[in-house]
N, C-alpha and C positions, 0 to 999 in steps of 0.2 A: 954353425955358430954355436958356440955354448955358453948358457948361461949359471953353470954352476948352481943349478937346482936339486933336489933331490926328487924322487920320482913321486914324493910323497906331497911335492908343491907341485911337480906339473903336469900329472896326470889328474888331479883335479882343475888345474885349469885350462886345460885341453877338453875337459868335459863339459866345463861350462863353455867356452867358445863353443862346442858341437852343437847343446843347447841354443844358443841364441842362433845355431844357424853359420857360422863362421867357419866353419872347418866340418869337412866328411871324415869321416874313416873306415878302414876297413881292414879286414885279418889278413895276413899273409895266404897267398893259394897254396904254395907248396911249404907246409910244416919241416922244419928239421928234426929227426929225433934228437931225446935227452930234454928237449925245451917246447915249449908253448909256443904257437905261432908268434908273430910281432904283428900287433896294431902299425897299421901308417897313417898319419894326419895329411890334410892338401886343403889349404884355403880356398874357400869356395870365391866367387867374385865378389859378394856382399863383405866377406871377410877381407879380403885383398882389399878393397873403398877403404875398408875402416882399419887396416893398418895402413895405411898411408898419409891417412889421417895423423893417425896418432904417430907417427916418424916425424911428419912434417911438424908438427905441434910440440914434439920435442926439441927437434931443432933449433925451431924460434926462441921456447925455451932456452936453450944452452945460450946461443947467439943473444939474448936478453942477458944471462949471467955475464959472457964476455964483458959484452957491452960495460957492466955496471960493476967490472972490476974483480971480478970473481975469478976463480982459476979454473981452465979448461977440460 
């Protein structure tokens, strides 16, 4: 999925998820030369609960706009 961020919004907030516990991460084991390992993120379970959360709460959301005439 892309959300058309820049790395300067979501690598801060990849940080804080990790903070509260929401997401692991960890360095690539095998580096390429020319560039710096790659960080990978993986939702921890507490983090998987709370985005599902927050999807379904969005949905309702939307499905509340539908509802009240709003465009999709």
């Amino acid at each position: 999925m892309e959300a058309d961020l820049g790395s300067g919004t979501v690598y801060p907030i990849l940080e804080r998820l990790r903070s509260n516990g929401w997401v692991t991460s960890y360095a690539e084991s095998d580096p390429h030369p020319g560039r710096p390992p790659r960080r990978f993120y993986q939702l921890t379970g507490t983090g998987r609960l709370a985005a599902d959360v927050a999807l379904k709460e969005r949905a309702a959301r939307q499905a509340r706009f539908r509802l009240a005439g709003g465009i999709a």
